[in-house]
N, C-alpha and C positions, 0 to 999 in steps of 0.2 A: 189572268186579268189582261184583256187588250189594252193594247195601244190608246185608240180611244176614250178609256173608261178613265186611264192614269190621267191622260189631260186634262178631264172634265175633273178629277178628282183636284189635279193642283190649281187649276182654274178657280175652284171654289175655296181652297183654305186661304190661296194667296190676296181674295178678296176681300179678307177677316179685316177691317180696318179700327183702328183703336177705339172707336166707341160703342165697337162690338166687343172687343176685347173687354173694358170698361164693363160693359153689361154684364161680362161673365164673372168677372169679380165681386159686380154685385151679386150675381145670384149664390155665387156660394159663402156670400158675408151673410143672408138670410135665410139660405138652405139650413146654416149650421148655427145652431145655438151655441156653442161654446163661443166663439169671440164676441155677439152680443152682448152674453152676461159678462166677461170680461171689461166690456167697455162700461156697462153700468155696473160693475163696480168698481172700475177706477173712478168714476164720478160719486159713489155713495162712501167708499174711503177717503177721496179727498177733504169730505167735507166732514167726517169721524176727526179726520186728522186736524183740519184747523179748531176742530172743535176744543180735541183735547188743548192741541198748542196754546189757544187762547183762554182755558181756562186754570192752565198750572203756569200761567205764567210769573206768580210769584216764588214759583222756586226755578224756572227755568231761567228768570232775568232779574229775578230779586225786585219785580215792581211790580204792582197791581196795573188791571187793565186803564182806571183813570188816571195814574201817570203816566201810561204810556202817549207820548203821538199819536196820532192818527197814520200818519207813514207808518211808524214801527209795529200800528196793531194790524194795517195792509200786511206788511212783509212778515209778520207773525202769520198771519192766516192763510198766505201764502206759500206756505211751508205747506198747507195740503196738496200741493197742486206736485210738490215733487212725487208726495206718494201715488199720484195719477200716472207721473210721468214714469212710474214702475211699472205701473202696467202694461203704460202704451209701449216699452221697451218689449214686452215679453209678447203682448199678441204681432206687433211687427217684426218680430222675427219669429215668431209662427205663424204669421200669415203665408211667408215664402219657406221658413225651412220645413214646414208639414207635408208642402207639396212634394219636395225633395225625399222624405221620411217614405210616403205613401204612392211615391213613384209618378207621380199627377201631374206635375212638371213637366213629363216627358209625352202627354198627351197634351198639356197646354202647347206645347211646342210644336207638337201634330196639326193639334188643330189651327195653330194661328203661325206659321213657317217664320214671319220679321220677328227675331226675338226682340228686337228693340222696342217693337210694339208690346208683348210679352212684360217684359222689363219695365216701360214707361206704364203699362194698364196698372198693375202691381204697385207700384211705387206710387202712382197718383192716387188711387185707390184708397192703400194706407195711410197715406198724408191727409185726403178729404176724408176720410173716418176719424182722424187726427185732431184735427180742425177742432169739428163739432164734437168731438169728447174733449176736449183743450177749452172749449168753450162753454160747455157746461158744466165742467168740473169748478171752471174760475165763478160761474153763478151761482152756482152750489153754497160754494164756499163764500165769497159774498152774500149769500142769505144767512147762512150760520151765523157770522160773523157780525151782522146787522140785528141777528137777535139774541145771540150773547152781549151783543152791548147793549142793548134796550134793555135785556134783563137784568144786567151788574148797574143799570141805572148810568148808563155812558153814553153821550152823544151819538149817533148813528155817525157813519163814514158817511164823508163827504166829499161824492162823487163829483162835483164840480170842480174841485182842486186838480189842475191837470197833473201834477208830478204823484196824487194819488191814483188818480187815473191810468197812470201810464205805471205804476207797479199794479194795479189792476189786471190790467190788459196785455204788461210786459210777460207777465208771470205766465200768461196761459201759452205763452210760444213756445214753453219749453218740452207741451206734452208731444207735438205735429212733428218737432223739431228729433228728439231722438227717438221718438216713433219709426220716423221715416230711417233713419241711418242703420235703425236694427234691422229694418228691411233689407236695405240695399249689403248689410254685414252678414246678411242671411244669405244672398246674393252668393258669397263668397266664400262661405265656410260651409252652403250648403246643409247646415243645421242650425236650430232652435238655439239651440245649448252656445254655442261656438260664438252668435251672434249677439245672443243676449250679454255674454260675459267682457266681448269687447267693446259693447255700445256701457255697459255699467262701469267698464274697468276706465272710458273715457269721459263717462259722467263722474267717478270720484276719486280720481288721482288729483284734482287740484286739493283735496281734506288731503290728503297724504303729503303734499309739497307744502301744506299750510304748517306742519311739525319745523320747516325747513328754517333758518334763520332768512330775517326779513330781507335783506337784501337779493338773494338767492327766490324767494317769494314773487318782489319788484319783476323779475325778469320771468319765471315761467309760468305764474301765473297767466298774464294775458294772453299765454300763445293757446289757451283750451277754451271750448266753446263756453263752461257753465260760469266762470269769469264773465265773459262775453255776454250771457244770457243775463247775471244780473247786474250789471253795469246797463244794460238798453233798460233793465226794466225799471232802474234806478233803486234797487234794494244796495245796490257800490257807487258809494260815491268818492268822490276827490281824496285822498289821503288813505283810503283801503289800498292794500297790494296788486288786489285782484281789480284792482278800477281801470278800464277804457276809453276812453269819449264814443259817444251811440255812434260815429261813424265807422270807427275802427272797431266797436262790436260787431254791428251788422256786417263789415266786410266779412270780418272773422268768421260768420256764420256762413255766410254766402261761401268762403271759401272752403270750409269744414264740407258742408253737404255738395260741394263741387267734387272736393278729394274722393268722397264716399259715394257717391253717385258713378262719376266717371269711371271708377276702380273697378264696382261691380258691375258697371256696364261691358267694359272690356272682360273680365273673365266669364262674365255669364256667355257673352259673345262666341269667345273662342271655345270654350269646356264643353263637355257633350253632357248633354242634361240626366 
């Protein structure tokens, strides 16, 4: 190969600029049917899930749907949106550790030389796939919900109440939210398996610290994102363990996905793909 031809070759991958990058994630999000159907069915489980949740709820909480609130039958049906959040765990860390598995990675890196670019296409990618499955899962599940209570002969939800509103709309931040961290954990462990188990193992160690006696609770509680997640979305309020003020959750998350951002940025950076 001359001289020549090498220029003209780095000349052109070096000019790969991230919404080129962007484009290629899209194509291989609709090249490939398996994370499609993943994502439609984290939104067709979510909304199984609020179904069941809100129809046993007299042995789940010892009260039928028309005693319950309206808050408590939101954060009832709500509870579909974690099993979404199962799934967006497991296609974000097979978005990026498949690459890794099937060597593909190391031509992504070919083709496009800024891994930061690499890095940020992937990551933004998953989060706006995130998004809109975080988004229609929470619709989902609000339609369900809206006609299991028409059907038991229960008021519809009432979407003008803004504290129902905001466990509405809190709820669906959780699917973008550890979507994205399986990603950037994929980043790091360079597999599927490795990523999913840390983004899970940090989605339910706060159930493992709730065995804890309460005061021991008071203090570790708050330092974990899913404390944080339902404290914004207001499923915790004042007098729970795991309760925050939405300021010091939102920092909390900001700070969680900085941790796990940055981290995987630096090792994907330095490591040979």
């Amino acid at each position: 190969m001359s001289a020549t031809s090498v220029r003209v070759r780095r000349h052109s991958t070096s000019r790969v600029r991230l919404p080129a990058a962007l484009r290629s994630e899209a194509v291989k999000f609709f090249s490939l049917p398996l994370p499609r159907r993943l994502w439609v069915s984290a939104v067709v489980l979510a909304a199984a899930c609020a179904a069941l949740f809100l129809m046993t709820t007299g042995t789940t909480q010892s009260e039928s749907l028309d005693e319950l609130s309206q808050t408590d039958i939101a954060g009832t049906a709500a509870l579909g949106i974690d099993a979404a959040t199962l799934v967006a765990i497991v296609v974000g860390a097979w978005t990026v550790g498949a690459e890794y598995a099937s060597g593909m990675i190391s031509t992504s890196v070919t083709v496009t030389p800024s891994r930061v670019r690499v890095f940020s296409a992937k990551i933004l990618w998953c989060a706006a796939v995130s998004v809109v499955c975080g988004a229609a899962a929470e619709a989902a599940v609000f339609i369900v919900a809206q006609a299991i209570l028409l059907g038991n002969g229960v008021g519809p939800l009432d979407v003008s109440d803004p504290h129902l509103l905001r466990v509405i709309v809190g709820s669906a931040v959780m699917v973008p939210f550890y979507g994205t961290l399986a990603a950037a954990s994929a980043f790091v462990w360079r597999s599927t398996g490795g990523a999913v188990i840390i983004t899970l193992g940090l989605m339910f160690i706060p159930a493992l610290i709730g065995v804890l006696p309460e005061a021991w609770q008071h203090v570790l509680l708050p330092l974990f994102p899913g404390p944080a997640l339902h404290s914004l979305s207001g499923t915790a309020g004042p007098g729970d363990a795991e309760f925050v003020s939405p300021t010091l959750a939102l920092l909390s998350l900001i700070a969680w996905t900085t941790v796990f951002l940055c981290s995987a940025s630096a090792v994907f950076g330095r490591r040979d793909a």
